[in-house]
C-alpha positions in Angstrom: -20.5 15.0 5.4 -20.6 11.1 6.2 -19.2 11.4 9.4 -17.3 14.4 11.6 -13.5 13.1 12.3 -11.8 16.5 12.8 -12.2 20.2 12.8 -8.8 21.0 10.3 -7.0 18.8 7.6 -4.1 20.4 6.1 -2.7 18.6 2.2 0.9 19.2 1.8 1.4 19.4 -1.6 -1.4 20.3 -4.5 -0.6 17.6 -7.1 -3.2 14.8 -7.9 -2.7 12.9 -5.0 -3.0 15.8 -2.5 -5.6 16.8 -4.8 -8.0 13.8 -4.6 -6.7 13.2 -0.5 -8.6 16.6 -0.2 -11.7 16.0 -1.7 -11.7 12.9 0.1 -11.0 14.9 3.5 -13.4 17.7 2.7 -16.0 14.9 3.3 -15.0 14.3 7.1 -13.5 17.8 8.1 -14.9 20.5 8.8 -11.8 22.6 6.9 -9.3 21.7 4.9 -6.2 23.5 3.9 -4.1 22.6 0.8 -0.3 24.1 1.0 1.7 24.2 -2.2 5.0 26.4 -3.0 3.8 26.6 -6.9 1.6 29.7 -8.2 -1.8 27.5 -8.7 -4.2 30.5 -9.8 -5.2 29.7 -12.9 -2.7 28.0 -13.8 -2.5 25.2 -17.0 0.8 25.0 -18.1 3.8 22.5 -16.3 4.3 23.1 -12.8 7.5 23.8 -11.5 6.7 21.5 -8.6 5.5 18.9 -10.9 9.1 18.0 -13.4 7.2 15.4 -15.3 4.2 17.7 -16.1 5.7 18.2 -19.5 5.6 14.5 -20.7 2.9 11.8 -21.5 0.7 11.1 -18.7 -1.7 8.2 -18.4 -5.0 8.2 -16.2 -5.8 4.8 -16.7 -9.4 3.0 -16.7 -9.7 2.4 -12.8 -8.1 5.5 -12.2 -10.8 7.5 -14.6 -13.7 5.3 -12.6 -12.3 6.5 -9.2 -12.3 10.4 -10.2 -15.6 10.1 -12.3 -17.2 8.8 -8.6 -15.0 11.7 -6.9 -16.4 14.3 -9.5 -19.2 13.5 -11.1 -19.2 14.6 -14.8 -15.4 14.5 -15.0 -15.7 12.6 -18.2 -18.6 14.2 -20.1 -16.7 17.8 -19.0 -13.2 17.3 -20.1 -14.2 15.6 -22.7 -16.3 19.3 -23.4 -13.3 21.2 -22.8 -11.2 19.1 -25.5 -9.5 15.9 -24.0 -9.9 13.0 -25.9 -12.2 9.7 -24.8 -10.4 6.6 -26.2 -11.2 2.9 -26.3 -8.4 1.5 -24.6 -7.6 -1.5 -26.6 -10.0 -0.3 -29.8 -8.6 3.5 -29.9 -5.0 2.5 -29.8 -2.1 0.7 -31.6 -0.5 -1.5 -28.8 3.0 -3.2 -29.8 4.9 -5.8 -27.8 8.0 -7.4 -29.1 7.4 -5.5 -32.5 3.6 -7.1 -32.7 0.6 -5.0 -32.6 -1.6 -6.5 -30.4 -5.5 -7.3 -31.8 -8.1 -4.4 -31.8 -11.9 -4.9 -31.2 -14.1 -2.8 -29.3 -13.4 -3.3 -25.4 -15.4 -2.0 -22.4 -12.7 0.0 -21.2 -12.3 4.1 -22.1 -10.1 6.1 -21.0 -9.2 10.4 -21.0 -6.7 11.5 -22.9 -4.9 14.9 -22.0 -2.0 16.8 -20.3 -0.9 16.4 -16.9 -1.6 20.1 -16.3 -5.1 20.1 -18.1 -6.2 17.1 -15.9 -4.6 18.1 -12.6 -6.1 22.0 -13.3 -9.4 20.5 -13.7 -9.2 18.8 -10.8 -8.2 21.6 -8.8 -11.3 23.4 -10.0 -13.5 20.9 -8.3 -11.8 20.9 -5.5 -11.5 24.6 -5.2 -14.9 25.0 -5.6 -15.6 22.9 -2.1 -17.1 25.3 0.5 -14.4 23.9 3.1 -11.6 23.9 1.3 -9.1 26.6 0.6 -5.4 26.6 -0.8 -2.4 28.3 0.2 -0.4 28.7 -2.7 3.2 30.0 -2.7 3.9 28.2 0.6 6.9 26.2 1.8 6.4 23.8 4.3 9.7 23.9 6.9 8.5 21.3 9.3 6.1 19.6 11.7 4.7 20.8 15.0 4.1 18.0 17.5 3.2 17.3 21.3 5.9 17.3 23.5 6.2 13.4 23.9 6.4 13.5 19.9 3.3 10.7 20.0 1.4 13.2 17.9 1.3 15.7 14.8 -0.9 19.1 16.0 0.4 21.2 12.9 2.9 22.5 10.2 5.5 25.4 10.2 5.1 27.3 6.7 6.9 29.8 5.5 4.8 32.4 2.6 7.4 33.2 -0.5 6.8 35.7 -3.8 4.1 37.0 -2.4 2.0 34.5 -1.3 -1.2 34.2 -1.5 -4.0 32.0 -0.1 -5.6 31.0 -3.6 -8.8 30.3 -1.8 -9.9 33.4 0.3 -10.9 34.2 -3.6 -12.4 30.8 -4.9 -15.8 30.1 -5.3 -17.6 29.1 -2.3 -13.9 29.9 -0.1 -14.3 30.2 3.4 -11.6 33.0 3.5 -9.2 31.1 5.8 -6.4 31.4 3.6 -4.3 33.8 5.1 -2.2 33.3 8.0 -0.1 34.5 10.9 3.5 33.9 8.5 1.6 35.9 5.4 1.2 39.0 7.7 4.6 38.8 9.0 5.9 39.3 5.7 8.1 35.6 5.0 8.6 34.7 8.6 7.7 31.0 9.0 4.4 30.5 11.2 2.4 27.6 12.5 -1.1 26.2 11.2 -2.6 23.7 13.4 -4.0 20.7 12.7 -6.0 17.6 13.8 -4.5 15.4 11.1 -1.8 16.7 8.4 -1.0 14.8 5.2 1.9 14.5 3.2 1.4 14.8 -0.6 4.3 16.2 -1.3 5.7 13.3 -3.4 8.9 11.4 -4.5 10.7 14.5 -2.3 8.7 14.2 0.8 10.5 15.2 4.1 8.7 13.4 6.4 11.2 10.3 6.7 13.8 12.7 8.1 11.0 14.2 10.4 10.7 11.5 11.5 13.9 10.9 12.9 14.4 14.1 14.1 11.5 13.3 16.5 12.7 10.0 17.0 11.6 7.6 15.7 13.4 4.7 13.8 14.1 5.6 9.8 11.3 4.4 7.3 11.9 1.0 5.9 13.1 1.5 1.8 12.7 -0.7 -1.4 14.6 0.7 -4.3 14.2 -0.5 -8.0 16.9 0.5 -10.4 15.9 1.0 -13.6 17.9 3.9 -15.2 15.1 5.6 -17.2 15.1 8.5 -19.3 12.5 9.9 -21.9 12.5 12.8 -23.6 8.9 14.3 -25.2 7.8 16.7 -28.0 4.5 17.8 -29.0 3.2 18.1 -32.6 0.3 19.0 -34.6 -0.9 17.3 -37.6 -0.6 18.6 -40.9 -3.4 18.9 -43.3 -4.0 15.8 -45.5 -2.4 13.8 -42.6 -3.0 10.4 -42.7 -2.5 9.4 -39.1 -6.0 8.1 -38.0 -6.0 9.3 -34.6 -5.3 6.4 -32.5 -2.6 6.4 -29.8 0.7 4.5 -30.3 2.3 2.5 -27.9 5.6 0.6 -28.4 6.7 -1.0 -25.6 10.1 -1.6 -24.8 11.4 -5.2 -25.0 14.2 -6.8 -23.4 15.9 -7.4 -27.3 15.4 -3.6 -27.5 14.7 -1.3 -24.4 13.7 1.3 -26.0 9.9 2.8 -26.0 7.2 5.3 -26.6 3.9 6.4 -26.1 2.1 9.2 -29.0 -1.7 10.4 -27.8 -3.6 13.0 -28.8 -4.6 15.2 -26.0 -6.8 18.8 -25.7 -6.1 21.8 -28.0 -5.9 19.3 -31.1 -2.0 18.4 -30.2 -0.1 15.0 -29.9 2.1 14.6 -26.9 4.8 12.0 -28.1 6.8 10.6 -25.4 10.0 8.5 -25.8 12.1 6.6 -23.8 15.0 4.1 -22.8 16.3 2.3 -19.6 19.5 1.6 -18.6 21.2 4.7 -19.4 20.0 4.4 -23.0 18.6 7.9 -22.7 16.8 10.2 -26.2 18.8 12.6 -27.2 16.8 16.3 -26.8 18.0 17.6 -30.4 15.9 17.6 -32.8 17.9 15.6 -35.2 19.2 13.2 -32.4 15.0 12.6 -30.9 14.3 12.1 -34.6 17.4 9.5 -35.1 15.9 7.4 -31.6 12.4 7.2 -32.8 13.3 5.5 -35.8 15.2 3.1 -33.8 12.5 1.7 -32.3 10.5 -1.9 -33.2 8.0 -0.1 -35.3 8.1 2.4 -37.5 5.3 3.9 -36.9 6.1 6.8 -34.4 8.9 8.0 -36.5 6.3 8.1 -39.3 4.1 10.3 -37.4 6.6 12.7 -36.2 8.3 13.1 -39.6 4.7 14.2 -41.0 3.4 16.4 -38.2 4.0 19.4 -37.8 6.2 19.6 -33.6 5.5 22.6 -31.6 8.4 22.7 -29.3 11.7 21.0 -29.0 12.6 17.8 -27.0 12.7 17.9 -23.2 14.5 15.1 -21.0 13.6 13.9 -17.3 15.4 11.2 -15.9 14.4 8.4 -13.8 17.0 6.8 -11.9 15.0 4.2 -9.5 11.4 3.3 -8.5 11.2 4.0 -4.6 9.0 2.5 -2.0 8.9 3.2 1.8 7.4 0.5 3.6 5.7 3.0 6.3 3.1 -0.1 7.0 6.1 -1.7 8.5 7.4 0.8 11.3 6.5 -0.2 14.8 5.9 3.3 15.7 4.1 5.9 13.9 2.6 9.4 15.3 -0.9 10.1 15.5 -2.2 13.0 13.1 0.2 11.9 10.2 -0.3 10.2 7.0 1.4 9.8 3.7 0.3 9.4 0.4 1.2 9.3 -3.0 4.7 9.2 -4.5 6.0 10.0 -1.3 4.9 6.3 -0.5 5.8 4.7 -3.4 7.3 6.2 -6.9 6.8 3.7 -10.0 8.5 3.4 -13.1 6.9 5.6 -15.0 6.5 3.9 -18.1 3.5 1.8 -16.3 1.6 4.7 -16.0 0.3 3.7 -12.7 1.2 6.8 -10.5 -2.5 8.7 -10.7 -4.2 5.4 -10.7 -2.4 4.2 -7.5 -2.8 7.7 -5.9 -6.8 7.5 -7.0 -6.8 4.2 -5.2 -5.1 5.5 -2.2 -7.8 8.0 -1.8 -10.5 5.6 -1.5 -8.1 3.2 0.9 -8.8 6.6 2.9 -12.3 7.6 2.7 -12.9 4.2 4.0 -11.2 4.6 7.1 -12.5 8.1 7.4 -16.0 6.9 7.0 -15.4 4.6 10.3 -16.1 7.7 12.1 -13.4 7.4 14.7 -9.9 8.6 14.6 -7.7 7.6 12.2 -5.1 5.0 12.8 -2.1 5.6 10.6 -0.4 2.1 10.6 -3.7 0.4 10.0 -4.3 3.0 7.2 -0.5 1.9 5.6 -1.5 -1.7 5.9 -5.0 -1.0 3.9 -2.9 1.5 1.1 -0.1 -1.3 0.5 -2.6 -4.0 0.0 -5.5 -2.6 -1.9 -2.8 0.0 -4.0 0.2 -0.1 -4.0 1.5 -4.0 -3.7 -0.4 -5.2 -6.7 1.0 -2.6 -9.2 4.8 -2.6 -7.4 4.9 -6.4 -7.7 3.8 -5.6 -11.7 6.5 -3.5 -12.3 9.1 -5.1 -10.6 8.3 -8.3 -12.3 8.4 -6.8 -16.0 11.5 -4.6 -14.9 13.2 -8.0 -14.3 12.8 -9.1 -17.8 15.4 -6.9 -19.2 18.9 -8.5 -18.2 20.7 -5.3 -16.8 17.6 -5.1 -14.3 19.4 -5.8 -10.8 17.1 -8.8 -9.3 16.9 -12.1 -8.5 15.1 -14.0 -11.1 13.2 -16.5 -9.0 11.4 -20.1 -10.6 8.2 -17.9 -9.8 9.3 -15.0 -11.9 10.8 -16.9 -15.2 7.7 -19.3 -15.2 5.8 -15.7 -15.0 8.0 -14.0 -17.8 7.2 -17.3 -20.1 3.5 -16.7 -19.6 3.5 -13.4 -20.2 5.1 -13.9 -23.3 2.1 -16.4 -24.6 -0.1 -13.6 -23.3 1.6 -11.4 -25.3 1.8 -13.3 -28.5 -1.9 -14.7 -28.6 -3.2 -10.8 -28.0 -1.9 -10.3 -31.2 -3.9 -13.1 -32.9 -7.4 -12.9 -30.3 -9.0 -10.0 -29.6 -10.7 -11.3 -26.2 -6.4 -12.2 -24.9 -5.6 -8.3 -26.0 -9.0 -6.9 -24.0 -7.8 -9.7 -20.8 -4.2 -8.1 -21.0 -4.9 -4.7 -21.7 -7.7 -4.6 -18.8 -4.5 -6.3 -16.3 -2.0 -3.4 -17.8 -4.9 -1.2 -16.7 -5.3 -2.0 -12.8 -8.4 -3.1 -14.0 -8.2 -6.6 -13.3 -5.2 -8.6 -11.7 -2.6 -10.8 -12.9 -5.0 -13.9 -11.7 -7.3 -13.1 -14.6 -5.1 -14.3 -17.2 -5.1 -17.8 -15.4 -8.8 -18.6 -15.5 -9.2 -21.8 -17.2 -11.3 -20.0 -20.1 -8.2 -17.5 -20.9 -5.5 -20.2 -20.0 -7.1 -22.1 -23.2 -7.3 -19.3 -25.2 -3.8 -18.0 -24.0 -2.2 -21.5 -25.1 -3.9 -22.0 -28.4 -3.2 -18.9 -29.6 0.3 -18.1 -27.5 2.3 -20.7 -29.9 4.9 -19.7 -32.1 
């Protein structure tokens, strides 16, 4: 361990976030306790708990960099186990306004695969943490605090379906799993805590915990953006002639309508389409089919009329990109924390989510290797600067170029839209632009890449029309 902080850490919620906030935790505790209400025993399919587990999912380069140091050998072992290792800019077809951007061979790679095939994975290593066990098949009813409500001390769960504490039979468990609400047979019992934190996501409770103890109600940003994508998986045919590489096309402000095809494990494509607005996929075959040829390019409706799909179409809708601004509240109790989507809750289309959430986790092994008790609003001011501001200012700015976008469109933000339209344009004539851009899209770099005087001169003689 680098550093003792606490004696129990309990992770509300077993998604990625909650995931990676417990390896980090597992360094600085001396237990840890995940809670979840799914069935997680070997499981690799969708999650009830997680809707979007069925669609396209995109770890991007940073985020793949953070896990990789989390778990060493992530890559070289998925990879083993059949996810896919692209070239970022090299392995993919990227189009923007209708242009495929220029390929070369970039220093950026990136894994391929399923939500559920990543997140299992995952879960695995974790798992297999001597301090850490899981409660599965546990809802969390509430908070437990100190009488003057200054401080978190546990949670109230409540065991459903025969719950089970998934690590009492993990390797290298400590056999903790079970508690005083499993024996009473569903009644709702308390597990204490030195510091509890909420993974739960987009749904998190703790805002109206909050003000059920007290305290003032967590600042909001909301983002309208009226997505909805629907997503199929296929299998290619023999003799295909599809070469493999991912397609992206990008939804423009002439056309908002997108999609995203990559090959993931078990030799499948996961094709993913999409529409803002209210401009929703139809989930019939015929109707899915009918969109895809719609968009700028023809060449995702090429690849689905020549594979063989697997399933049918299956919607999820996205009404508006959430943010609460916990770095802002005057008052926040000790022994809480939030992470995750239950912080902020991008577009989805920017693929950010897992990156941000791998971010977070290292915004929080730094303060937990301070060695002294954490302090939750300087830990919300860290996580909003070093995660989640860069990448909510990203999407809100391209979610402002399509006109139905509520907004102001500020001098700042049209003189930004213009520039990333040269960006755009010259990534399709120089492959150094498309590796610049591509590395930005990727929480790689930031924006302030793009305006080095090198790129600025590359960006302008190559941007014109």
């Amino acid at each position: 361990m680098t550093g003792q902080v606490g004696d129990h850490a309990v992770v509300l919620g077993a998604g990625m976030s909650g995931l990676l906030t417990a390896r980090v935790l597992a360094d600085s505790f001396t237990r840890v306790t995940v809670v979840d209400r799914d069935e997680l025993t070997g499981v690799g399919e969708p999650r009830r708990g997680v809707p979007q587990g069925h669609h396209v999912h995109g770890l991007q380069p940073r985020g793949g960099e953070i896990i990789e140091e989390l778990f060493p050998g992530f890559t070289e072992e998925t990879v083993a186990r059949g996810a896919q290792l692209q070239d970022t800019v090299n392995d993919a077809h990227w189009h923007f306004e209708g242009r495929r951007l220029r390929k070369a061979p970039s220093s950026m790679a990136t894994v391929a695969a399923g939500r559920p095939f990543l997140e299992r994975y995952v879960r695995d290593r974790v798992e297999a943490l001597p301090n850490v066990t899981f409660l599965q098949r546990h809802d969390v009813v509430g908070l437990d605090t100190t009488p003057d409500r200054t401080r978190i001390v546990g949670v109230r769960i409540q065991p459903h379906g025969g719950a089970t504490g998934a690590g009492a039979a993990g390797a290298g468990s400590t056999g903790t799993g079970a508690t005083d609400s499993e024996e009473a047979g569903g009644e709702p019992g308390g597990l204490p805590a030195d510091l509890v934190v909420d993974a739960t996501g987009r749904g998190s409770r703790t805002p109206v915990w909050l003000e059920e103890f007290g305290y003032p109600k967590v600042p909001e940003q909301r983002a309208r953006i009226g997505l909805g994508y629907a997503t199929r998986h296929y299998r290619t045919r023999p003799g295909s002639t599809h070469d493999g590489r991912t397609l992206v096309v990008v939804a423009s402000a002439d056309l908002p309508r997108g999609a995203v095809c990559t090959r993931i494990e078990g030799d499948r494509y996961v094709l993913t389409t999409y529409g803002i607005l209210g401009d929703h996929p139809p989930t019939d075959p015929e109707g899915f089919d009918g969109y895809l040829k719609s968009l700028a390019v023809p060449d995702v409706a090429e690849f689905a009329q020549s594979a063989e799909p697997l399933d049918e179409p299956v919607a999820y809708r996205f009404p508006v990109s959430l943010r609460r601004r916990y770095e802002h509240m005057d008052r926040f109790p000790a022994g809480l924390l939030v992470v995750g989507d239950g912080v902020c809750s991008f577009n989805p289309t920017y693929a950010q989510g897992m990156t941000v959430a791998a971010l977070g986790a290292l915004t929080l092994r730094r303060h937990l290797r301070r060695g002294t008790p954490l302090r939750a609003r300087a830990f919300f001011r860290d996580l909003a600067r070093d995660a989640v501001d860069p990448s909510w200012e990203a999407m809100n700015l391209n979610d402002l170029a399509f006109p139905g976008v509520e907004g102001a469109r500020t001098l700042k933000i049209r003189v930004a839209h213009a520039y990333v339209a040269l960006v755009q344009r010259a990534a399709t004539r120089d492959a150094k632009v498309a590796e610049a851009f591509i590395r930005v899209v990727s929480l790689m770099s930031g924006p302030e890449s793009l305006m080095r005087p090198g790129m600025l001169l590359r960006v302008l003689r190559h941007g014109r029309v």
